[in-house]
C-alpha positions as CSV (number, residue, x, y, z in Angstrom):
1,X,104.7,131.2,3.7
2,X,103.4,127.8,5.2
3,X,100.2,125.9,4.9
4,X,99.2,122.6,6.2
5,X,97.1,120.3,4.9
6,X,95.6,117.1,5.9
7,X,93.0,114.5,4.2
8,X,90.6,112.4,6.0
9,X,87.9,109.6,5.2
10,X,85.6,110.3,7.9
11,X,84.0,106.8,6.8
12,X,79.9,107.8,6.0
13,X,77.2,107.8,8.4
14,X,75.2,105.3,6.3
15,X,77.2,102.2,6.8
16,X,76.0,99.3,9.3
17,X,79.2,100.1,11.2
18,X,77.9,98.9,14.7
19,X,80.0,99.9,17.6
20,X,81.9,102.3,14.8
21,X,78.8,104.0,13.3
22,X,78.8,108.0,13.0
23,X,76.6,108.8,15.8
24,X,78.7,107.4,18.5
25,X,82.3,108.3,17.0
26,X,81.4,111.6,15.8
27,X,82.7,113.6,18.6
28,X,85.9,112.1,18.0
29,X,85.8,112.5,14.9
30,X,85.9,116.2,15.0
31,X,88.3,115.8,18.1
32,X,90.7,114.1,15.4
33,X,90.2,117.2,12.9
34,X,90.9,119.6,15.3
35,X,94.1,117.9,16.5
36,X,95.6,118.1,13.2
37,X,95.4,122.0,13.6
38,X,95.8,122.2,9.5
39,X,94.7,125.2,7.7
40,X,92.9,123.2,4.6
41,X,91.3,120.1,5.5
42,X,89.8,117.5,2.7
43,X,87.1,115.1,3.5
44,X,86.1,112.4,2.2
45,X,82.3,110.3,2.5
46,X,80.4,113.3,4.3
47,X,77.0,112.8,3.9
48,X,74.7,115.5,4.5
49,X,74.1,115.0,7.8
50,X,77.5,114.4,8.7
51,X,78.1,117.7,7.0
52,X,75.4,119.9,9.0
53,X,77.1,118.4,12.5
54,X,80.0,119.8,10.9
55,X,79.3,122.8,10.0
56,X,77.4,123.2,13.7
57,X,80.8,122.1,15.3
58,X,83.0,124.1,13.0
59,X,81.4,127.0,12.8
60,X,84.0,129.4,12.3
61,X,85.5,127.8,9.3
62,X,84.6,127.8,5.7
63,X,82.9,124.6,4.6
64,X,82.3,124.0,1.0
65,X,81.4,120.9,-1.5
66,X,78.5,119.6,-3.4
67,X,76.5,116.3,-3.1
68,X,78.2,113.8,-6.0
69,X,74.5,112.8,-7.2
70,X,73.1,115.8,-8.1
71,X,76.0,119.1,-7.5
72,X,73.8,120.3,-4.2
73,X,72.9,118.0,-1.4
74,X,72.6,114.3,-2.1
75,X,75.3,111.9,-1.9
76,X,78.8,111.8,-0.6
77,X,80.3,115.5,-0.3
78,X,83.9,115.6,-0.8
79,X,84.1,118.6,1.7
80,X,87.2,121.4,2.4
81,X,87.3,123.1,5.1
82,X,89.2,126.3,5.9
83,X,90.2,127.4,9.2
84,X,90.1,131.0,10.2
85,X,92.9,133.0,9.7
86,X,95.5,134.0,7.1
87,X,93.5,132.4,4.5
88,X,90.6,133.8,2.2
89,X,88.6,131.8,0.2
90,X,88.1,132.7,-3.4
91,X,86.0,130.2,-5.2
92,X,85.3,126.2,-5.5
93,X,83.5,124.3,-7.6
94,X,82.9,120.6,-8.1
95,X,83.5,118.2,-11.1
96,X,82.8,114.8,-12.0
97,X,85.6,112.6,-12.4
98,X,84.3,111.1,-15.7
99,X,84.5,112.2,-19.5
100,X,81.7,114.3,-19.0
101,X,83.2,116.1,-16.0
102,X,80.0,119.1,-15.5
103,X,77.5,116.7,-15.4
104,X,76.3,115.8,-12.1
105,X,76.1,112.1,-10.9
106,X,77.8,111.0,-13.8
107,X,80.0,108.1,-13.7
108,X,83.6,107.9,-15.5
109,X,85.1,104.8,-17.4
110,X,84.7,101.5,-15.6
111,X,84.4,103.3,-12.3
112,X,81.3,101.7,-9.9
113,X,80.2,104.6,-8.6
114,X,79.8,108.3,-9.0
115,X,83.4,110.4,-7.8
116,X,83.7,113.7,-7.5
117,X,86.8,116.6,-7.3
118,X,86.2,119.7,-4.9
119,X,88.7,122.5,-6.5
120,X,88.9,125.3,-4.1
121,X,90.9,128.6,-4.8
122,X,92.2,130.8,-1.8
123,X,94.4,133.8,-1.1
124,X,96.8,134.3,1.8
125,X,97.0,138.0,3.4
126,X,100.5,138.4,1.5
127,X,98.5,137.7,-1.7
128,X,99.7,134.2,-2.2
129,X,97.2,132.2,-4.5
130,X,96.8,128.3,-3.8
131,X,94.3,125.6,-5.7
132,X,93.8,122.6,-3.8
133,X,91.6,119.5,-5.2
134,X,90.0,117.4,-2.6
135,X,89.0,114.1,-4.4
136,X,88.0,110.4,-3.8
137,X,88.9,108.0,-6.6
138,X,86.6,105.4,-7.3
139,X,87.3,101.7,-4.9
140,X,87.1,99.4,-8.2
141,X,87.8,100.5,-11.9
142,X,91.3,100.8,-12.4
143,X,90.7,102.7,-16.0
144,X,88.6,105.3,-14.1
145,X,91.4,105.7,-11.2
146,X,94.2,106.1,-14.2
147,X,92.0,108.8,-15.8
148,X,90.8,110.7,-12.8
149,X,94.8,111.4,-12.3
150,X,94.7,112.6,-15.7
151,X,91.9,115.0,-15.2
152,X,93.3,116.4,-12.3
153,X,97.0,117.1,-13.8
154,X,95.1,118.6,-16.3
155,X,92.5,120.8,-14.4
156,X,95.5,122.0,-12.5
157,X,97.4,122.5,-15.5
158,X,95.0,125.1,-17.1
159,X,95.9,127.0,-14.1
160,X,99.4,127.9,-13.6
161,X,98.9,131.1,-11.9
162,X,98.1,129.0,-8.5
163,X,100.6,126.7,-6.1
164,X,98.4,123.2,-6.5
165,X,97.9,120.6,-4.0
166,X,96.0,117.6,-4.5
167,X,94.1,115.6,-1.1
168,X,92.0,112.7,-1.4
169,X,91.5,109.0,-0.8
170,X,92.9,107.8,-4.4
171,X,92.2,104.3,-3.3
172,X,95.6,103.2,-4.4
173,X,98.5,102.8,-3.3
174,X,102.4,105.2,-3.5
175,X,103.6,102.2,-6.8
176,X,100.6,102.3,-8.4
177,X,100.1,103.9,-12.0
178,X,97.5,106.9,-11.1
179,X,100.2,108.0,-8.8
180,X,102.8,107.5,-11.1
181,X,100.3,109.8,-13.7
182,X,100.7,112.7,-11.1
183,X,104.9,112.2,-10.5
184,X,105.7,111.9,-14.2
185,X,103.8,114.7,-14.6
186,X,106.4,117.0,-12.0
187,X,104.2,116.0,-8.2
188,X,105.4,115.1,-5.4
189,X,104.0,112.4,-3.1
190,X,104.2,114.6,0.3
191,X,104.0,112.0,2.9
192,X,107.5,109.6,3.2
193,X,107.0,105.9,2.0
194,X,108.4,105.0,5.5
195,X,104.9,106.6,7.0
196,X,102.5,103.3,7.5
197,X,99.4,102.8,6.4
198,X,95.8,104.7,6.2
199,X,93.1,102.5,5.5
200,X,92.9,99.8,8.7
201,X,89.0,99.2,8.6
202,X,88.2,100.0,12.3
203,X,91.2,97.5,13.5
204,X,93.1,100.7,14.6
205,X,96.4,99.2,12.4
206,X,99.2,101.0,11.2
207,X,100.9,98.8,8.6
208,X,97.8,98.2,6.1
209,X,97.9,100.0,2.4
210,X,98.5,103.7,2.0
211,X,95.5,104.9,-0.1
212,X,95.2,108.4,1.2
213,X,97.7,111.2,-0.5
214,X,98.8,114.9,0.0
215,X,100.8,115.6,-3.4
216,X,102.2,118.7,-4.5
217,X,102.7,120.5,-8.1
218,X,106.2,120.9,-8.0
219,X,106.0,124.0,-10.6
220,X,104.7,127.1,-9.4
221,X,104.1,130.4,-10.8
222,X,107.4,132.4,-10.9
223,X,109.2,129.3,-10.4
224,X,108.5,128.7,-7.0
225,X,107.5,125.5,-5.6
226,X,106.2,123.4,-2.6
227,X,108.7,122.5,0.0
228,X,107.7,119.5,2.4
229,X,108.6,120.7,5.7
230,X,106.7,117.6,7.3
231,X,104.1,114.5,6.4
232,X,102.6,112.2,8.9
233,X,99.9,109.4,9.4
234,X,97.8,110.3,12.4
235,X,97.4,107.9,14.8
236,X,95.5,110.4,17.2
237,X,92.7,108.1,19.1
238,X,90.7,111.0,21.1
239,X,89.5,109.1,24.6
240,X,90.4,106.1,22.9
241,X,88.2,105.8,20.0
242,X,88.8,105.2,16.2
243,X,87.3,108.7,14.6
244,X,87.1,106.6,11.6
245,X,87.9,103.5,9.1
246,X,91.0,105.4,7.5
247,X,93.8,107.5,9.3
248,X,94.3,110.8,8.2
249,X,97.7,112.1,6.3
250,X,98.6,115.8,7.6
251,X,101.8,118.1,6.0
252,X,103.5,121.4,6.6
253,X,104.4,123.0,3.0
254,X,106.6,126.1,2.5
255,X,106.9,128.2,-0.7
C-alpha cells in the first residue's frame, strides 16, 4: 500500500508581500499543489480566505483544520487536504502546541506566537489506518520548538493502532534538537539530507535551510513500518511564478 505526502507553506495572504502577495500568486499556488499529485497534503499559514479559494478550487477533496486563535475560523489554519480516492477520512481535530494543548489560542513555553497540530485519521479501502499531524512550530522559542516535538511523539504514541506521519514547517533545521526528539524517539526524517533547501523567501533559491519535514514513525501496528520509496524538494514554478516563500517537500511511502 502507498501514500504520498507533501507539506507546503503557502506563505499567508496577510503579508505586505508586493509583487508575491496571495492574490496574484494564488493560481499558482494551487497549480504547485496539484503538481505534486499527493494523496495527503499539509499546509501551512492558510488564512481564511486563502482557505475558502481553496476549498472553491479543490472542491473534490477533503479539507479540514481549525483557526489557531479561537479552534473555528480566525487565524492561521494549519490545513490537510485529502484527495479523492482510495482514502477515507475518519476524524481530525486540532491541538495547541503548548502545556495546555485543548485550549484554543493558547501559547506554549517561550514560543511568540500561537501554533497549532491538525491530527487527521484516515482509512484506505484495504482497511489500512494512518494518523498524520500537520503542524507549524513556532519561528522563535527554541523551548517551545523542543517541546512541541515532545507533544507530538507523544500524541502519536497514545495511538499505536495507526501508521504516523508527521508534516509541517518545524522551523528548524535536519541537526537540530526537536528533530533529534522525533529520531531518538524511532522516526525517520523522509526527505535525503542531499535534497536543498525549503525556505528561500521569494528569491526562488535552492540551497537555503531545510525547515520543512515529512518524518515517519518507524513502528507500526503489527510490526510494519514506513518504507521511503521517494523524497523531494519541489522546485515546480507554474508559468514561472514562485507559488510561495517556502518550497514544498513531497514523498512516496510503502507499508
Amino acid at each position: 500500500m502507498r501514500l504520498r505526502v507533501a507539506t507546503f507553506n503557502i506563505r499567508n495572504s496577510s503579508a505586505p508581500d508586493g509583487d508575491d502577495s496571495w492574490v496574484l500568486r494564488r493560481e499558482a499556488t494551487a497549480a504547485a499543489i496539484e503538481e505534486l499529485a499527493a494523496d495527503v497534503v499539509g499546509l501551512q499559514e492558510v488564512l481564511p480566505d486563502q482557505l475558502a479559494y481553496l476549498r472553491e478550487r479543490f472542491a473534490q477533496y477533503e479539507i479540514v483544520g481549525a483557526g489557531r486563535d479561537d479552534g473555528v475560523h480566525a487565524g492561521e489554519h494549519s490545513v490537510v487536504m485529502i484527495r479523492p480516492g482510495d482514502w477515507r477520512l475518519d476524524s481530525h481535530e486540532t491541538r495547541w502546541l503548548s502545556a495546555d494543548p485543548s485550549t484554543p489560542g493558547s501559547v506554549g513555553w517561550d514560543a511568540d506566537l500561537t501554533r497549532i497540530a491538525t491530527l487527521v485519521r484516515m482509512q484506505h479501502t484495504d482497511g489500512t489506518r494512518v494518523g498524520i499531524v500537520n503542524t507549524h512550530y513556532d519561528h522563535i522559542g527554541e523551548v517551545a520548538q523542543l517541546e512541541s516535538s515532545k507533544l507530538i511523539d507523544r500524541w502519536t504514541a497514545a495511538e499505536p493502532d495507526l501508521h504516523w506521519v508527521v508534516l509541517g514547517d518545524l522551523n528548524v533545521e535536519p541537526e537540530s534538537l526537536p528533530l533529534k526528539v522525533f529520531l531518538e524517539a524511532g522516526w525517520r526524517d523522509a526527505v535525503p539530507a542531499t535534497a536543498g533547501g525549503t525556505f528561500h523567501d521569494f528569491t526562488g533559491a535552492t540551497d537555503r535551510e531545510r525547515i520543512d519535514h515529512v518524518l515517519v514513525r518507524q513502528s507500526g501496528p503489527a510490526g510494519t513500518s514506513w518504507q521511503v520509496i521517494d523524497a523531494e524538494v519541489s522546485h515546480y514554478r507554474p508559468g514561472g511564478r514562485l507559488p510561495s516563500d517556502h518550497w514544498p517537500v513531497v514523498a512516496t511511502l510503502e507499508l
